[in-house]
C-alpha positions in Angstrom: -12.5 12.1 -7.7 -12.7 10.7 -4.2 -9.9 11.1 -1.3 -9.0 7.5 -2.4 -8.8 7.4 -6.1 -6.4 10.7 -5.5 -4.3 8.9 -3.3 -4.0 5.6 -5.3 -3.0 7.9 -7.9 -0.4 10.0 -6.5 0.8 5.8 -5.5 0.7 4.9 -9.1 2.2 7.6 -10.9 5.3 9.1 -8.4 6.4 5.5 -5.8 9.2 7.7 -4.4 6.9 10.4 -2.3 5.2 8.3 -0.8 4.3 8.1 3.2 3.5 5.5 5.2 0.1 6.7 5.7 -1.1 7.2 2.7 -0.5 3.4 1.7 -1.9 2.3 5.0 -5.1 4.4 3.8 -5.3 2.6 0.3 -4.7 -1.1 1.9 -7.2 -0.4 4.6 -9.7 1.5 2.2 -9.5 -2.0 -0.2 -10.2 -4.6 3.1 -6.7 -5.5 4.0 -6.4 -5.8 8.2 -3.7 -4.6 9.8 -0.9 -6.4 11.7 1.4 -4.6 13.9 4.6 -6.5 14.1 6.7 -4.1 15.9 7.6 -0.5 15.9 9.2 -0.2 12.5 7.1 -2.6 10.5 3.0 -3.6 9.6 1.5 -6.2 8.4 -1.5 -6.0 6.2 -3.3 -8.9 5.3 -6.8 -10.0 3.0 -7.9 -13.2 2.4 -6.3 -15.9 0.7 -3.0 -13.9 -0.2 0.2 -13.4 1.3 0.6 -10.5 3.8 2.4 -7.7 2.8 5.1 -5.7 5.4 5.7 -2.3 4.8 8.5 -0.4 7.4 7.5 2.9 8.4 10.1 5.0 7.4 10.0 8.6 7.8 9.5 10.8 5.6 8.6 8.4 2.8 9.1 4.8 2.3 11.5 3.0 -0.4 10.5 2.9 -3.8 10.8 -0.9 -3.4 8.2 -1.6 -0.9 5.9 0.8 -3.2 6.5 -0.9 -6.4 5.8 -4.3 -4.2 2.4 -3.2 -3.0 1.9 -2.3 -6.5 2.6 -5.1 -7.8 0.5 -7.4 -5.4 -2.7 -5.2 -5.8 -2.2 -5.7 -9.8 -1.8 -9.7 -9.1 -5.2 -9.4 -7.3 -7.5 -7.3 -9.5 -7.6 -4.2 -8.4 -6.6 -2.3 -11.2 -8.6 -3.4 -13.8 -8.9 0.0 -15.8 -5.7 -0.8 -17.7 
């Protein structure tokens, strides 16, 4: 199993550990660009779709944002395997 498919894993199965970094890895790893808005938020963007803000919160961001990244990356086909 790859450094991604672990860490799009740990995303799946426990949204309230997890960091910043981790979901800037998986949106980065899947072709999103990067925004930087200001200090406390980031915008990623991919073609065709809405962006998506994520705060960076420290130590972990909110369930909410989680489940919303989620969510949009369901919407667009990347999780096929279920």
């Amino acid at each position: 199993m790859s450094k991604f498919e672990k860490a799009l894993l740990r995303l799946r199965q426990n949204p309230k550990h997890v960091r910043y970094e981790e979901i800037e890895f998986i949106l980065l790893h899947l072709g999103f660009e990067k925004r930087q808005v200001s200090t406390n938020h980031a915008i990623f963007r991919i073609k065709n779709q809405m962006p998506i803000s994520i705060p960076k919160r420290k130590p972990f961001i909110k369930p909410t944002y989680v489940k919303i990244v989620l969510h949009r990356l369901e919407k667009m086909g990347f999780f096929d395997d279920e």
